[in-house]
Backbone as a chain_set.jsonl record, in Angstrom:
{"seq": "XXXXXXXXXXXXXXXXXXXXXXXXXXXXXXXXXXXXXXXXXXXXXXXXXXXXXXXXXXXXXXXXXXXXXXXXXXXXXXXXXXXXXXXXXXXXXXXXXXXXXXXXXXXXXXXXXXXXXXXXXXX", "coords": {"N": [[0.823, -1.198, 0.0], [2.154, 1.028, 0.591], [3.247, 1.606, -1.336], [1.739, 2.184, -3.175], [0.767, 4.515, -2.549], [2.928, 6.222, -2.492], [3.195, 6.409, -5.598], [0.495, 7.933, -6.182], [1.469, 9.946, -4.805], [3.565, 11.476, -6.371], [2.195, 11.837, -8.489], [0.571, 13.82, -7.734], [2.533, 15.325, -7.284], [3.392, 16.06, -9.349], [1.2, 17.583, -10.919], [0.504, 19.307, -9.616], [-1.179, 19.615, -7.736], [-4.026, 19.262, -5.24], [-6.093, 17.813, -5.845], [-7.098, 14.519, -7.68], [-8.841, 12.967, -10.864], [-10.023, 10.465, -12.028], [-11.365, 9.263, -14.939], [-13.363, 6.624, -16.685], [-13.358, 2.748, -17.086], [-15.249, 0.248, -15.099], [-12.445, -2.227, -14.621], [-13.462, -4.565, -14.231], [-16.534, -5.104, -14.372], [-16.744, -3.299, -16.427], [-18.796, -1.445, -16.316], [-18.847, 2.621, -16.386], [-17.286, 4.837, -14.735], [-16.017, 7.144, -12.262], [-13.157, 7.993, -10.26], [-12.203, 9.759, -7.168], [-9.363, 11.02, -6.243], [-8.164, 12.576, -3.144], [-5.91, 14.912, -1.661], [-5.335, 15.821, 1.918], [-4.566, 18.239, 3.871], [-3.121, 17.451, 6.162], [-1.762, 15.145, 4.465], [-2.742, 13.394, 4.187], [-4.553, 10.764, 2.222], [-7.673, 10.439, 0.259], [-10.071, 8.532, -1.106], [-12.568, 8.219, -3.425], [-15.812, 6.654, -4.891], [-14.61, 4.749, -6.067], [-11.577, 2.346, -6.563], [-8.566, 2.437, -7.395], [-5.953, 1.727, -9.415], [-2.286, 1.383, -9.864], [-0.154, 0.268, -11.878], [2.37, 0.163, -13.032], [5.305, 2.369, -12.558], [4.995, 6.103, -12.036], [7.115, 7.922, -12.754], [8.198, 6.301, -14.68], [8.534, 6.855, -17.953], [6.982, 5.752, -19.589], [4.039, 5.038, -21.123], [1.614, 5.94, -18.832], [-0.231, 3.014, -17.349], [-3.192, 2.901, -16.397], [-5.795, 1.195, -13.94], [-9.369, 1.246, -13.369], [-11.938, 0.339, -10.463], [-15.015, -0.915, -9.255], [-17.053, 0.117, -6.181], [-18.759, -2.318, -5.965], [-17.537, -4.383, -7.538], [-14.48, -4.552, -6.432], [-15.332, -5.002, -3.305], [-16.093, -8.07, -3.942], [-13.834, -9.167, -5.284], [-10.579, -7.553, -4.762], [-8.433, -7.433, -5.652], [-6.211, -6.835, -8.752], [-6.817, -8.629, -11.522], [-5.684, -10.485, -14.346], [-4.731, -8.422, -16.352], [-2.952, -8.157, -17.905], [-2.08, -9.986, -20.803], [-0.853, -12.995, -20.488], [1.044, -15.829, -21.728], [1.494, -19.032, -22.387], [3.487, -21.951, -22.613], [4.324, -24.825, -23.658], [5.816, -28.122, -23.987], [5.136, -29.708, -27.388], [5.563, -32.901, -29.843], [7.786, -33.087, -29.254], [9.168, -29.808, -29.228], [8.838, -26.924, -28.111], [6.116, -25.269, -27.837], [3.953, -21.852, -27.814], [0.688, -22.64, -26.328], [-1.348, -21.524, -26.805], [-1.124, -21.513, -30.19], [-1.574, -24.337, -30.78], [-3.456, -26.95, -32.201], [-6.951, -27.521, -31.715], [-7.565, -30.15, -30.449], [-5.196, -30.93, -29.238], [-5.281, -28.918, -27.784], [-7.362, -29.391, -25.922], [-6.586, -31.863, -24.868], [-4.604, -30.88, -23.687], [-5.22, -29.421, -21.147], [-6.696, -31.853, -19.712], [-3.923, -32.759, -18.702], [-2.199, -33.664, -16.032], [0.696, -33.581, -13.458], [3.202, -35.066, -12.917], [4.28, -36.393, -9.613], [7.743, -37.392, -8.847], [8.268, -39.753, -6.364], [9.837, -40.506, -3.469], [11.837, -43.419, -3.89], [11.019, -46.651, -2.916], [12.201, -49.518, -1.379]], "CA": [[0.0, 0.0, 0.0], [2.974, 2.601, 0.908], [3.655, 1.818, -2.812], [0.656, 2.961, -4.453], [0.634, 5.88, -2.193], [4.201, 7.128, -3.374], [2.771, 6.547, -6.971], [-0.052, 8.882, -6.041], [2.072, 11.695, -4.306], [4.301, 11.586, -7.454], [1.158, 12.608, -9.621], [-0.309, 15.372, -7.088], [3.633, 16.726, -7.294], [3.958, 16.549, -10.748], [-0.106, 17.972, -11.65], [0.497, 20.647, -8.674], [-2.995, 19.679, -7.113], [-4.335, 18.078, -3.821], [-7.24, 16.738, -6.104], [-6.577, 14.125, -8.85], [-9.739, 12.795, -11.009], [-9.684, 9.751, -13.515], [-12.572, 8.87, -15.439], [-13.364, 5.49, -17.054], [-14.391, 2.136, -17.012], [-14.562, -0.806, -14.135], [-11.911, -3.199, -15.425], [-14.377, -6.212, -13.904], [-17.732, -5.269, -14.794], [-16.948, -2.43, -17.473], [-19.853, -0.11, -16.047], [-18.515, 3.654, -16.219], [-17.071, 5.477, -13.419], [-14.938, 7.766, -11.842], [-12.401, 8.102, -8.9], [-11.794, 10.969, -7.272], [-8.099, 10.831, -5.358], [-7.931, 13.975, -3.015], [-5.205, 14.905, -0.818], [-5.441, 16.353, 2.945], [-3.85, 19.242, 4.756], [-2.15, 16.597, 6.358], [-0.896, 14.387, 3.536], [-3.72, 11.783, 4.314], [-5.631, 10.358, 0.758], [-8.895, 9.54, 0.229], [-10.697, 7.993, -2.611], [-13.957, 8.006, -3.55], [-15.962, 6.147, -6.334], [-14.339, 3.09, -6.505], [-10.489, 2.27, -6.203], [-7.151, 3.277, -8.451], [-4.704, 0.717, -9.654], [-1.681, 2.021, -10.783], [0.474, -1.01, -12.036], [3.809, 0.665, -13.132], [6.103, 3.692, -11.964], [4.486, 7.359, -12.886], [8.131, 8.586, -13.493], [9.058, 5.55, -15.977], [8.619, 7.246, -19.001], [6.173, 5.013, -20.165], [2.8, 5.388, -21.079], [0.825, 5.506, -17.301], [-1.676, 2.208, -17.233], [-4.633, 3.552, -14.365], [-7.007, 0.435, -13.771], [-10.03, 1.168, -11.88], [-12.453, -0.913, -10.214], [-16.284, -0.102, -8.958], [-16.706, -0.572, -5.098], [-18.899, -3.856, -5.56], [-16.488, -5.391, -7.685], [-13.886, -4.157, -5.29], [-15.821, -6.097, -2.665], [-16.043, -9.094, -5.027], [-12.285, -9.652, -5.19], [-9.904, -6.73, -4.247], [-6.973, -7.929, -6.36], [-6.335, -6.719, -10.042], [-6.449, -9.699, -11.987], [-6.094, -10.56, -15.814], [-4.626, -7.161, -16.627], [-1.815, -8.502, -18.883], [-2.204, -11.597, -21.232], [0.343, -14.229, -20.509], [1.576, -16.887, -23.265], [1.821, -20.362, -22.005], [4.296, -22.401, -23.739], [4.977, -26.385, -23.705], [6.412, -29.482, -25.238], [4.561, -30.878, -27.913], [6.118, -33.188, -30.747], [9.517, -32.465, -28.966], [9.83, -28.437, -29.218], [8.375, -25.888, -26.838], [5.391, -23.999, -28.793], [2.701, -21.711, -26.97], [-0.201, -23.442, -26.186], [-2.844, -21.084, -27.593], [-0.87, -22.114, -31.354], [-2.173, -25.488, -30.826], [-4.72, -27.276, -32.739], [-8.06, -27.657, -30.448], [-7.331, -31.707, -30.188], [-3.972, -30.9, -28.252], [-5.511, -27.803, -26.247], [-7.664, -30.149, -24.864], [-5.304, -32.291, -23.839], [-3.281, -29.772, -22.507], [-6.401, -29.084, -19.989], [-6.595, -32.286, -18.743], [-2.762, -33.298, -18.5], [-1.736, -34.106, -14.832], [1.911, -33.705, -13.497], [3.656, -36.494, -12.335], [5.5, -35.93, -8.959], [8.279, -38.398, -8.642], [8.654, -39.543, -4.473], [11.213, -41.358, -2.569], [11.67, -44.602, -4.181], [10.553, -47.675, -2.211], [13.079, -50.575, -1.909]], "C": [[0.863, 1.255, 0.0], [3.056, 2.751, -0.345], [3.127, 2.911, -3.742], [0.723, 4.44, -3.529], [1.55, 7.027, -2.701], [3.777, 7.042, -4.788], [1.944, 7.864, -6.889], [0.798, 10.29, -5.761], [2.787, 11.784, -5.37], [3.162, 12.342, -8.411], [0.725, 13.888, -8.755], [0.935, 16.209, -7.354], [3.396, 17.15, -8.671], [2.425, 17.539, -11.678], [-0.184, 19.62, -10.372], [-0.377, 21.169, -8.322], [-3.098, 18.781, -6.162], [-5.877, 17.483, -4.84], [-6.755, 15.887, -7.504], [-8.146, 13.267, -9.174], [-9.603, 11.846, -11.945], [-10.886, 9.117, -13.58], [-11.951, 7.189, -16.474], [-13.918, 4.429, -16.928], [-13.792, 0.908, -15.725], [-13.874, -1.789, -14.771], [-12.412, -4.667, -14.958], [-16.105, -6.454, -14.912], [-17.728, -4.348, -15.97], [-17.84, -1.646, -17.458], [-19.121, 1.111, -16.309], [-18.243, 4.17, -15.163], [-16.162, 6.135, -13.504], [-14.243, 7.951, -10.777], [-12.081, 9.065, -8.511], [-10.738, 10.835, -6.058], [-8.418, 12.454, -4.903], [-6.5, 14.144, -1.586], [-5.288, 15.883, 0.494], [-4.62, 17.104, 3.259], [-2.236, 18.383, 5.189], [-1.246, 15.468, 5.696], [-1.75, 13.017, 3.755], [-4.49, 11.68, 2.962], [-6.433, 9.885, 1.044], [-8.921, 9.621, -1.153], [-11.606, 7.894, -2.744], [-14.485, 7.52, -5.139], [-15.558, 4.799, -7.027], [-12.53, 3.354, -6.305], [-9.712, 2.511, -7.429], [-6.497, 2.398, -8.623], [-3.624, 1.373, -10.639], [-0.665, 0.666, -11.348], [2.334, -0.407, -11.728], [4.205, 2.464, -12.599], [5.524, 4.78, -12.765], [5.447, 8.01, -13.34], [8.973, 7.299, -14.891], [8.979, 5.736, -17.064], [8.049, 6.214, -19.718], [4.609, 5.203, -19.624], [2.223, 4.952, -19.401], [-0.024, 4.622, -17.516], [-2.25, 2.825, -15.918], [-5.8, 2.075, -14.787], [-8.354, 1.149, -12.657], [-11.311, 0.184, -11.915], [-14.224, -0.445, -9.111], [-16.609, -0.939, -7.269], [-17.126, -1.888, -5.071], [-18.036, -4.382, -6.026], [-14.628, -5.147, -6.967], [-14.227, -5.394, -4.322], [-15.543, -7.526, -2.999], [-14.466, -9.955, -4.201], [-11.592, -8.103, -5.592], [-8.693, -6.658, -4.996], [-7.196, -7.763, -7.761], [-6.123, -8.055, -10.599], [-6.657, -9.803, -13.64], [-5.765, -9.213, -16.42], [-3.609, -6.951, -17.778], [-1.997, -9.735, -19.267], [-1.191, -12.439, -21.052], [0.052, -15.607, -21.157], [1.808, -17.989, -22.499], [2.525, -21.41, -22.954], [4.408, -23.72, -23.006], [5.558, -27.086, -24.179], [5.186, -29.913, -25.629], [4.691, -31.004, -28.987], [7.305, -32.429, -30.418], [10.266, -31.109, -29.093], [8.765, -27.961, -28.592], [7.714, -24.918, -27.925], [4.278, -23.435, -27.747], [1.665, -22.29, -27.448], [-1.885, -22.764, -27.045], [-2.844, -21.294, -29.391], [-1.657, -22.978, -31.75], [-3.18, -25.927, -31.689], [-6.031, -27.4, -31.417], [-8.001, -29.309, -29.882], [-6.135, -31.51, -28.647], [-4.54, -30.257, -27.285], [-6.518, -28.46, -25.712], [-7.28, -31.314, -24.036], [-4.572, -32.101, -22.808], [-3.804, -29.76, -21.066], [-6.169, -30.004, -19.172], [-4.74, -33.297, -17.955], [-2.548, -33.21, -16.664], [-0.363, -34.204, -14.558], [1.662, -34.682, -12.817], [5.217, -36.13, -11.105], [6.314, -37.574, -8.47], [8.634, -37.987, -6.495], [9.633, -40.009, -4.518], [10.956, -42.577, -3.37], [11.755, -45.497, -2.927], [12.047, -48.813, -2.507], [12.172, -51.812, -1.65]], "O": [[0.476, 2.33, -0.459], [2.973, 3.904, -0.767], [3.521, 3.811, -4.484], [0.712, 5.477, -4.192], [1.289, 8.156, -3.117], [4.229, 8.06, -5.312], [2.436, 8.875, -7.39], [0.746, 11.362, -6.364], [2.575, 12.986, -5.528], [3.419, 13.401, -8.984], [0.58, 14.961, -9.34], [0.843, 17.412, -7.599], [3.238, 18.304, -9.07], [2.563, 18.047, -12.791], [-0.844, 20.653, -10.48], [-0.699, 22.358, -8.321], [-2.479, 17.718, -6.114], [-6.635, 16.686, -4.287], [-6.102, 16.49, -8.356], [-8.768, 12.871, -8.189], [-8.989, 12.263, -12.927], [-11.442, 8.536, -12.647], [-10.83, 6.797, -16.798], [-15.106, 4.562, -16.631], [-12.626, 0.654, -15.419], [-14.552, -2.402, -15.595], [-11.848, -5.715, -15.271], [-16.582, -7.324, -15.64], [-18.723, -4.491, -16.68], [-17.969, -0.956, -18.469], [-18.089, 0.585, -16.724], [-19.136, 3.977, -14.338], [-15.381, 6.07, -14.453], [-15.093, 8.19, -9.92], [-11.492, 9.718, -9.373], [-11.183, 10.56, -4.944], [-8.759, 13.354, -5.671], [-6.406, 13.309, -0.687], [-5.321, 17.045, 0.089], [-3.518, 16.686, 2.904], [-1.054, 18.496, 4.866], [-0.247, 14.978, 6.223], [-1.394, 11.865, 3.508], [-5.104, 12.7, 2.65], [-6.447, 8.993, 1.892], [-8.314, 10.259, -2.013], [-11.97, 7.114, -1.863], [-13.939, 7.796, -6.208], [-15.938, 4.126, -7.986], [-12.161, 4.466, -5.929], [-10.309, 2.788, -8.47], [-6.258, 1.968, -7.494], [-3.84, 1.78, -11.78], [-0.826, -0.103, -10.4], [3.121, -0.499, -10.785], [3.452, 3.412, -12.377], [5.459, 4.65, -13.987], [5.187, 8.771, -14.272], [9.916, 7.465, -15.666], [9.365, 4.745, -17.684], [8.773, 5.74, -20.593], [4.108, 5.393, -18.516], [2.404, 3.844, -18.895], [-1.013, 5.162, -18.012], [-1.788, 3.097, -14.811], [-6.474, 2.045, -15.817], [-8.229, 1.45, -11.47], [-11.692, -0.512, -12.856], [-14.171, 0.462, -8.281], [-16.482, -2.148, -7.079], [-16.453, -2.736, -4.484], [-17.385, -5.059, -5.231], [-13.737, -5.905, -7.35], [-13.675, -6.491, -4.397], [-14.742, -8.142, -2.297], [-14.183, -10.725, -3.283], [-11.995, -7.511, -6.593], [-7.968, -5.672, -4.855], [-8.171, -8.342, -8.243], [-5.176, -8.677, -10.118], [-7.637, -9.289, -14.179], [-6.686, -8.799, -17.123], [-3.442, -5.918, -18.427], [-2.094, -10.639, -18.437], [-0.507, -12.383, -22.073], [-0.975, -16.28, -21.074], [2.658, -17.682, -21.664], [2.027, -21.633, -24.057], [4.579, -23.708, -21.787], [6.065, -26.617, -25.198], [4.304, -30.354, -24.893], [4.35, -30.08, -29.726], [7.765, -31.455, -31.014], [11.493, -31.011, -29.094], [7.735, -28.634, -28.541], [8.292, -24.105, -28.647], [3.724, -24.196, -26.954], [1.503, -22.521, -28.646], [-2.902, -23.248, -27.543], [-3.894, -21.293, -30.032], [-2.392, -22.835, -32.726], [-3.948, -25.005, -31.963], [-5.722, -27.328, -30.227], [-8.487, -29.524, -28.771], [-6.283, -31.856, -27.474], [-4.503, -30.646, -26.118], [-6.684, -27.974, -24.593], [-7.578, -31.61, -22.879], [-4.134, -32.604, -21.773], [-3.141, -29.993, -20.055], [-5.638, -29.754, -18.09], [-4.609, -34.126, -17.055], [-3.078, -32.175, -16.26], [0.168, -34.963, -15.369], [0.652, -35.15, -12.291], [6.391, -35.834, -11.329], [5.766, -38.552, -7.96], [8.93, -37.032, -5.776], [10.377, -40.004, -5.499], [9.763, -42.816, -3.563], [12.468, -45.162, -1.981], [12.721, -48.873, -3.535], [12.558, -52.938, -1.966]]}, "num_chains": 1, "name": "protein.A"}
């Protein structure tokens, strides 16, 4: 949490405002909304409207991602999830291809494959 907070105070320095406002959509349910970050006398934040996800650094010179999230689905589950696609890659026919390549025969395979943990051998 200290994280996202230093993300925040980085944008109030750099916008040279105790209020910050981002419009958009819930990245769960996709309803419309807006957040309104404001900052206190004392350096305390509130939020209203639903919650802020910032993923990456506001000084990394890369485009800012802002997720936000609407309080029920907040409630829901609290945790950004699914926000970046990740590639799953395996063996099959002896070279390492991602899995979404696949024909639909294999990717259901893939589904129900089962590892195999080797134990202690028995004498």
């Amino acid at each position: 949490m200290a994280n996202e907070l230093q993300k925040l105070q980085v944008l109030f320095n750099r916008h040279e405002v105790a209020s910050l406002k981002f419009n958009g959509h819930c990245h769960d349910c996709g309803g419309k909304m807006a957040v309104q970050v404001d900052m206190g006398e004392d350096g305390k934040t509130t939020m209203d409207g639903g919650f802020l996800y910032i993923p990456n650094e506001p000084d990394s010179g890369k485009d800012e991602e802002r997720f936000l999230k609407c309080d029920e689905c907040f409630g829901k589950d609290p945790i950004l999830r699914n926000y970046k696609e990740c590639e799953v890659y395996s063996r099959i026919v002896g070279y390492l291809r991602p899995v979404s390549q696949w024909n639909d025969g294999k990717q259901s395979e893939f589904k129900t494959r089962v590892n195999y943990k080797v134990g202690k051998e028995r004498r």
